[in-house]
C-alpha positions as CSV (number, residue, x, y, z in Angstrom):
1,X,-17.8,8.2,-7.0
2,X,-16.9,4.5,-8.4
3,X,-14.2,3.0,-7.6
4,X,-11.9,2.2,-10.9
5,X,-11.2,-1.6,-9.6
6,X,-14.7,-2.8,-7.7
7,X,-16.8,-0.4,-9.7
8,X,-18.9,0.3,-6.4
9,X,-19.8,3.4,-5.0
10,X,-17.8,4.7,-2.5
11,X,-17.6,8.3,-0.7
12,X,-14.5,8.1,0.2
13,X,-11.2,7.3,-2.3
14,X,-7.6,7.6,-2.9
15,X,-6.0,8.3,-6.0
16,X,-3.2,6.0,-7.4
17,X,-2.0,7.2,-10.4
18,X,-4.7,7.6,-12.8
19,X,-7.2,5.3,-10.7
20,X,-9.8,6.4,-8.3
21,X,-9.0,3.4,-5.6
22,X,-11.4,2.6,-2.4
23,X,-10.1,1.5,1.3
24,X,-11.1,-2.1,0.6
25,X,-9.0,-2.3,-2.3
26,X,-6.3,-1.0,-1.5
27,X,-5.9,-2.7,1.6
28,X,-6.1,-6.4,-1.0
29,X,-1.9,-5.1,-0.9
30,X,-0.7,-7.4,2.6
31,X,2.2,-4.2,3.1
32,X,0.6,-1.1,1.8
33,X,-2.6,-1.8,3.2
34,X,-1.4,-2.4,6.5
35,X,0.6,1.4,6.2
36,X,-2.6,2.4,4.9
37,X,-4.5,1.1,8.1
38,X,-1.4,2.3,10.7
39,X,-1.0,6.0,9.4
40,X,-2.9,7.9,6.2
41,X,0.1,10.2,6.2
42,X,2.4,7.6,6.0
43,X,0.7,5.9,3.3
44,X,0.5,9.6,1.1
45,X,4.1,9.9,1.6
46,X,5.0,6.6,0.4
47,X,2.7,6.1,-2.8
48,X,4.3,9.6,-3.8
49,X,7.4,8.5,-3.0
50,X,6.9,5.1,-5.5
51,X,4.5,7.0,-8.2
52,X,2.7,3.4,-9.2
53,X,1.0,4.6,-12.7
54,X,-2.0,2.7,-12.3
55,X,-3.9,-0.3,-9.7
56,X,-1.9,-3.0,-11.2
57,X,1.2,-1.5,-11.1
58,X,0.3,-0.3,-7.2
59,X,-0.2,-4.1,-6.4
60,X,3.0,-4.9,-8.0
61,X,5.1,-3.2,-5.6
62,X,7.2,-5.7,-3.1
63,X,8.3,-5.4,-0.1
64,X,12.2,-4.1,-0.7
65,X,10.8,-1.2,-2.8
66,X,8.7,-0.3,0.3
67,X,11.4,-0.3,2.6
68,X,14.4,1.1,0.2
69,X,11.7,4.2,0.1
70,X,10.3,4.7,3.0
71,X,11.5,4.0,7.0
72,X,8.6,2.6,8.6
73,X,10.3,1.9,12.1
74,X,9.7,5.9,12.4
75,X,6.1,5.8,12.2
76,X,5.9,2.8,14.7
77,X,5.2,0.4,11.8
78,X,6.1,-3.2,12.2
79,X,6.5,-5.8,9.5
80,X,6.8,-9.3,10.3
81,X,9.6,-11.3,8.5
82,X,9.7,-13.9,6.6
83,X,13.1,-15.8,7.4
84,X,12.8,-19.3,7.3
85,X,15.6,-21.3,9.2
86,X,15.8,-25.2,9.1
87,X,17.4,-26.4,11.9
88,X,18.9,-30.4,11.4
């Protein structure tokens, strides 16, 4: 099968929403993709959990909706932050 955003031929591909996505692609998202890489299960249960419609909307997701949905301490998944703090 093709995937619906590289249009190359792939064996192996995940549905979001009505797009037929492959590993490359959807690991282009820095949060998602790295939950995609850590656990598949994980990564199932959190893209049902969000219900993106389409690849666009998938990359679209940030980084509150991830966490407001989904605990990702309890599948060992770490994300680093990004708190800047100027010090005079």
């Amino acid at each position: 099968m093709k995937c619906s955003n590289c249009k190359k031929e792939e064996t192996w591909l995940e549905m979001i929403g009505s797009n037929f996505i492959c590993p490359r692609c959807l690991q282009k998202h820095k949060i998602i993709g790295l939950v995609f890489r850590t656990n598949t299960k994980a990564f199932k249960r959190l893209i049902k959990k969000l219900k993106p419609k389409d690849y666009s909307e998938y990359m679209k997701i940030t980084r509150k909706q991830v966490e407001s949905a989904f605990d990702l301490r309890k599948y060992g998944i770490k994300l680093k932050t990004t708190n800047v703090v100027e010090l005079e």
